[in-house]
N, C-alpha and C positions, 0 to 999 in steps of 0.2 A: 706566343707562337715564335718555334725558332727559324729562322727566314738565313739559307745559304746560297748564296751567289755563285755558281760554277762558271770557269771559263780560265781565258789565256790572262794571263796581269797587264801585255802591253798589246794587245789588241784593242783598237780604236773603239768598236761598239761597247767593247767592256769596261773601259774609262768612259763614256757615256753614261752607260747603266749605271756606274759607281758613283759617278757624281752627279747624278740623279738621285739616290740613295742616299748619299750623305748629305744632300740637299733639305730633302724632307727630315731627318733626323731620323733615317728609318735604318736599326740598326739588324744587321746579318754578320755571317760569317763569309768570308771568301775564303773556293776550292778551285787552287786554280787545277787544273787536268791534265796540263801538261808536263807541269813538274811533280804532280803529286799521283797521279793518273785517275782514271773513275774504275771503280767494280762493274760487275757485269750486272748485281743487281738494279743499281740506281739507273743505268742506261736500257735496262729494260723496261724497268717502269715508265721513263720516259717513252720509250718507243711504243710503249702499251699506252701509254696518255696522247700522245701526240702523231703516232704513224714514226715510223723510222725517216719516211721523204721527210718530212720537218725536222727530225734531229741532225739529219746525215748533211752536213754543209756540203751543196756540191758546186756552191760556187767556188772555194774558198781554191789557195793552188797546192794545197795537200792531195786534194782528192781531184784536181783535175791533172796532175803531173803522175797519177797514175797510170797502168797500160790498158789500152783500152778495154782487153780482154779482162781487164778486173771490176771496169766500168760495167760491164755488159750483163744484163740478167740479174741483178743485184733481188734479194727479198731482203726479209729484217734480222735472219739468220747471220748472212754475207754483211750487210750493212753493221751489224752489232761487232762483230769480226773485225771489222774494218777499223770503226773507230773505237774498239778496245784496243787494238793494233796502233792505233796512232789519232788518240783523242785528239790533235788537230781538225780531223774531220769531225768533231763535234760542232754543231750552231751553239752561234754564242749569243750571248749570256745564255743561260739554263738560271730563272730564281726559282728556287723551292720554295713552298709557300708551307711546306707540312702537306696540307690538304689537296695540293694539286703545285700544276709546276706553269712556269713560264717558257717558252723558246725565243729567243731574238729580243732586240726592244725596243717598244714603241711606249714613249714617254705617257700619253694618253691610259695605254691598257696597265702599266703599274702603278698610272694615281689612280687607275678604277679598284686595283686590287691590292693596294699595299697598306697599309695603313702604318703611320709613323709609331714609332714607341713613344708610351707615355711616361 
């Protein structure tokens, strides 16, 4: 199973995530999003797996240094907009598992669902 790590490279949770990952010998690829950006397909799927309020970081100060009128009325239309616009507002880490995806991370739900390489 080929297992890709999406997010920023020097973002705090995502050096978390990573050296959580390289802990267990659990081997992926990293995409980071910012430098590389995402497709509309892969952030769909996510928004179709997870709701868009879970992919759309709205703590993060990308999307709160927006004007508010951009804030306001949001669906998963304007949200997908948004962070194809400036994947910053994506939640970080995204691991693609193949079969389903992760949002955020909590060290507990990727030893439930990760299994190292053999």
């Amino acid at each position: 199973m080929a297992i890709t790590l999406y997010g920023i490279k020097n973002c705090d949770t995502m050096k978390k995530a990573r050296a959580w990952l390289d802990g267990q010998g659990v081997a992926y690829a990293f995409h980071d999003y910012k430098a590389s950006g995402i497709d509309r397909a892969s952030l769909m799927r996510w928004v179709g797996e997870h709701g868009w309020e879970t992919v759309l970081n709205r703590a993060g100060t990308t999307f709160r240094a927006l004007p508010e009128a951009e804030k306001r009325g949001l669906d998963a239309d304007r949200a997908i907009a948004l962070m194809l616009a400036q994947p910053s507002m994506i939640k970080r880490p995204v691991l693609d598992l193949g079969d389903r995806t992760l949002v955020g991370f909590k060290p507990e739900i990727y030893e439930a669902s990760v299994k190292p390489a053999a």
